[in-house]
C-alpha positions in Angstrom: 19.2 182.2 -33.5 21.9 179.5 -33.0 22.0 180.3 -28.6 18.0 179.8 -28.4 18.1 176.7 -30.4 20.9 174.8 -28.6 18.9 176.0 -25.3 15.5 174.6 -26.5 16.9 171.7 -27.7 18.6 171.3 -24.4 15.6 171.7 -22.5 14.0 168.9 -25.0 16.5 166.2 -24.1 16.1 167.0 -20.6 12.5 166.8 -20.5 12.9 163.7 -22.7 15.0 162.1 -20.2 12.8 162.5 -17.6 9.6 161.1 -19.2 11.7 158.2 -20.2 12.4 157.7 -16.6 8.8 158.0 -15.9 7.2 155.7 -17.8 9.9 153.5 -17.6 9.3 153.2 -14.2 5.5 153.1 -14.2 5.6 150.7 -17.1 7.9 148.0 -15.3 7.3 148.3 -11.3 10.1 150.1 -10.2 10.5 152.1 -6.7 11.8 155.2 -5.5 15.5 154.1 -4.3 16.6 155.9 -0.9 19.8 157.5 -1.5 22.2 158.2 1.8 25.5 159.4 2.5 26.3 156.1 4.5 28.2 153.6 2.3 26.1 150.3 3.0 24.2 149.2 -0.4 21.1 147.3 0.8 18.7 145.9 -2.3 15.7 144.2 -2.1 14.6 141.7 -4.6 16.9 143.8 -7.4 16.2 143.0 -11.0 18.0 142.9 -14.2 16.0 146.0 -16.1 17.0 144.2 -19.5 17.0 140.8 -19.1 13.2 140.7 -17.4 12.4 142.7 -20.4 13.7 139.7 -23.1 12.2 137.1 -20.7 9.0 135.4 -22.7 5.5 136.4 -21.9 4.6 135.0 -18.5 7.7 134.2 -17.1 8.6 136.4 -13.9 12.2 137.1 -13.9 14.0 135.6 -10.4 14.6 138.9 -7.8 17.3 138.5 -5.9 18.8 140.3 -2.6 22.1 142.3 -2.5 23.3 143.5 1.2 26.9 144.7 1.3 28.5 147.2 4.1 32.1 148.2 4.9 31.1 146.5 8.5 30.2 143.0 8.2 29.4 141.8 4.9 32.1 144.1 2.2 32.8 141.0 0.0 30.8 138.4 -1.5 32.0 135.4 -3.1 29.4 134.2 -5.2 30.0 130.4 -6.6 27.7 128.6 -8.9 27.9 126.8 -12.4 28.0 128.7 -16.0 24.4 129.9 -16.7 23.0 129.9 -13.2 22.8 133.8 -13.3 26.4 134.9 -11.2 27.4 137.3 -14.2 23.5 138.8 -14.0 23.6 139.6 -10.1 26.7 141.6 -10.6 25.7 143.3 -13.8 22.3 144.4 -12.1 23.3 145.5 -8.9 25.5 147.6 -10.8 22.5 148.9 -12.9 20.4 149.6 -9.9 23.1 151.8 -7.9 23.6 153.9 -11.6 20.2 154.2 -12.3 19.7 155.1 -8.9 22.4 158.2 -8.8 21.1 159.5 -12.6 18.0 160.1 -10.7 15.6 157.4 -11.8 13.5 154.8 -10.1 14.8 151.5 -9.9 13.9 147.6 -10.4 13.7 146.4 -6.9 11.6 146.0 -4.2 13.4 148.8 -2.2 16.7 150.2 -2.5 18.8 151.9 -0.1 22.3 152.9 -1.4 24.8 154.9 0.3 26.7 157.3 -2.5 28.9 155.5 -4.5 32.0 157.3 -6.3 33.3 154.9 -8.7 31.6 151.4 -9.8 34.9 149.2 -11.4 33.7 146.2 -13.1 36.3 143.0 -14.2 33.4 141.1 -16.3 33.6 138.6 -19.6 37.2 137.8 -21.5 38.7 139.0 -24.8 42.2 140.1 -25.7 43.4 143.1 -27.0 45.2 142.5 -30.7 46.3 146.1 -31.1 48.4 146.4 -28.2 49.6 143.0 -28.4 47.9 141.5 -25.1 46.3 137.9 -24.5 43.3 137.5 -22.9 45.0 136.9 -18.8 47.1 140.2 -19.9 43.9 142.3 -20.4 42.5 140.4 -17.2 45.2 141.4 -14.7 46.2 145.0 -16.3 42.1 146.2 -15.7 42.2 144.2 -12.1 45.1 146.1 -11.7 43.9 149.2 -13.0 40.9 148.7 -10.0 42.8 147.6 -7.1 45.2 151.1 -7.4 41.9 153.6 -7.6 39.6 152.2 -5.2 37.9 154.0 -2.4 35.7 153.7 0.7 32.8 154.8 -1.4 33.5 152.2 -4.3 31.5 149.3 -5.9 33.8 146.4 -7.3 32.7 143.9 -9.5 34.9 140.9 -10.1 33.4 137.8 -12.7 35.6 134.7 -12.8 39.3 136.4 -12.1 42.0 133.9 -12.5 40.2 131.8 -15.0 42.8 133.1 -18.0 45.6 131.1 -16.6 46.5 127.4 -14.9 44.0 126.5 -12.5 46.8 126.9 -9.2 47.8 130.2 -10.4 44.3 131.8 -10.9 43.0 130.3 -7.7 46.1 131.8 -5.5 45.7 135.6 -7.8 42.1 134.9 -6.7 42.8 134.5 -3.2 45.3 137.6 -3.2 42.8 139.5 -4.5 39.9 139.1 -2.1 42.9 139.6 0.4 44.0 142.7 -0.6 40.4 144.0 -1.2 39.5 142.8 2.3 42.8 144.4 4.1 42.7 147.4 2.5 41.7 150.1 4.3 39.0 151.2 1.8 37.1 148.3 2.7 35.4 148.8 -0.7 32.0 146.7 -1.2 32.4 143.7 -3.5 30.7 141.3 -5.4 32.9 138.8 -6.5 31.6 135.9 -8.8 34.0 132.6 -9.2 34.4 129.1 -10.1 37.2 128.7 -7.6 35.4 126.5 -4.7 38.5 126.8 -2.5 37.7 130.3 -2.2 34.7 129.7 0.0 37.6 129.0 2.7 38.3 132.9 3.2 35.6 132.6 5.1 37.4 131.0 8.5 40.1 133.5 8.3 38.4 136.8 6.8 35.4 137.9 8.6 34.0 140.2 6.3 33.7 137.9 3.3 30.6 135.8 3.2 29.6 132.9 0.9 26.9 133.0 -1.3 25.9 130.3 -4.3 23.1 130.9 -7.2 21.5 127.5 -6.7 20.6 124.8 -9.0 18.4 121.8 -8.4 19.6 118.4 -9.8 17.3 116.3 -11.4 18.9 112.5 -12.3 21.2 113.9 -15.7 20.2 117.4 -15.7 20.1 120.1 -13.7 17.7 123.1 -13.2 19.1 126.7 -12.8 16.6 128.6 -9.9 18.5 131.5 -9.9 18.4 132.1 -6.2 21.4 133.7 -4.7 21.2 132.1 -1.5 23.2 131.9 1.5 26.7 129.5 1.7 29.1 128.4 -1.3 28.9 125.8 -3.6 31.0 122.9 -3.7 30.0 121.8 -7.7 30.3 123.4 -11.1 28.1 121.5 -13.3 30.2 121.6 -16.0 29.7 118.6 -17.5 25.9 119.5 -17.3 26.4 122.5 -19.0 28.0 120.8 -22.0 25.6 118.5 -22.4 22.9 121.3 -22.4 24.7 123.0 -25.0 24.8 119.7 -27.5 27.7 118.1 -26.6 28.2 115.1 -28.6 27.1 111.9 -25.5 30.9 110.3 -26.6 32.7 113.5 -24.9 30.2 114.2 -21.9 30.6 110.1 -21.1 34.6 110.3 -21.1 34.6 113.9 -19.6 32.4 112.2 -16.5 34.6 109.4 -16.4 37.6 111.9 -16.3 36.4 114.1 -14.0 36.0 110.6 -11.3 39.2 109.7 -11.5 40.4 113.3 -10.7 38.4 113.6 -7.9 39.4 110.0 -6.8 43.0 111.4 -7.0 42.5 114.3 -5.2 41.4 112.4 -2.0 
């Protein structure tokens, strides 16, 4: 009896799986995503399937646009403060291309996504204690790890690379790596999410990178995070704003302003 059991109960979990999908998908407004053999990845108004589903009752989550082709647009730098949504973009487009090759509507407008072979994500920071590896260690080795395996038919995800060492070296890996990424003939599609403002200067030189920013709207002492990703980088970080936000005692965001003047006095 062992064969028909393990057959049933394989023909359960399929079926299971596919009513999930269903009334997943009826449940939350998703679409039917058009899958192609092309390798451009157009999404319209995309959205985070978990994080609209911990939003409170009545507020719409913010839909956002994803275009990327091998052509015109492979890499884009996304710049924005901590909190304004960057790390959400590049987590849901992710979600919307898997979901979409599993078989299963998706949380958009409309999709179309050319087959995608491998999705390679560099996302969030933590060190490795049983291998003996800090935090910039891990960074670089699974950076690494992506920019030796990629292909024409791969989605890269890159959130805030350099940001594990000195502010000159992570801005120049940075740079090298949108380079290499760029140059390589793969032309692999890219969403790559950073702090690093100087980055938005690719643009003159590399035609196939394009600056985005999630935008914010500042209001006197705070600020307001629209979570737009909208066209052109960002020149500010907010992170003084964010601090305060988070409870910051008034002492340390009042020096850390007056710091942050003088620095930027020096620099000009």
């Amino acid at each position: 009896f062992v064969q028909p059991v393990q057959q049933n109960a394989n023909s359960i979990a399929q079926l299971d799986c596919l009513l999930s999908f269903a009334k997943t998908a009826i449940d939350n407004n998703y679409v039917r995503p058009i899958l192609d053999e092309s390798t451009d990845l157009e999404i319209k108004n995309g959205r985070h399937p978990v994080i609209e589903k911990q939003l409170p009752i009545g507020e719409e989550y913010i839909a956002n646009d994803v275009v990327l082709n091998r052509n015109q647009q492979q890499i884009i730098m996304i710049t924005g403060p901590n909190m304004s949504g960057k790390s959400a973009i590049l987590r849901q487009t992710a979600l919307i291309v898997l979901l979409a090759q599993m078989g299963s509507y998706v949380p958009a407008q409309n999709a179309r996504i050319g087959i995608v072979d491998k999705i390679f994500t560099r996302v969030g920071a933590s060190d490795n204690i049983s291998m003996g590896e800090s935090t910039f260690m891990v960074e670089m080795n699974e950076t690494a790890s992506i920019l030796n395996n990629i292909s024409e038919r791969s989605l890269v995800l890159l959130d805030e690379i350099g940001r594990g060492t000195s502010t000159y070296d992570g801005i120049s890996i940075a740079w090298a790596i949108a380079e290499f990424l760029h140059e390589h003939p793969s032309k692999a599609k890219t969403l790559f999410a950073t702090h690093y403002h100087e980055l938005n200067d690719m643009t003159e030189t590399f035609e196939r990178i394009k600056n985005y920013n999630v935008s914010v709207k500042e209001l006197k002492d705070t600020i307001i995070f629209l979570r737009k990703l909208v066209a052109g980088g960002s020149n500010h970080s907010f992170g003084i704003h964010v601090a305060k936000l988070a409870g910051m005692p008034n002492r340390v965001i009042h020096r850390a302003s007056k710091i942050l003047e003088q620095l930027e006095k020096n620099q000009s």
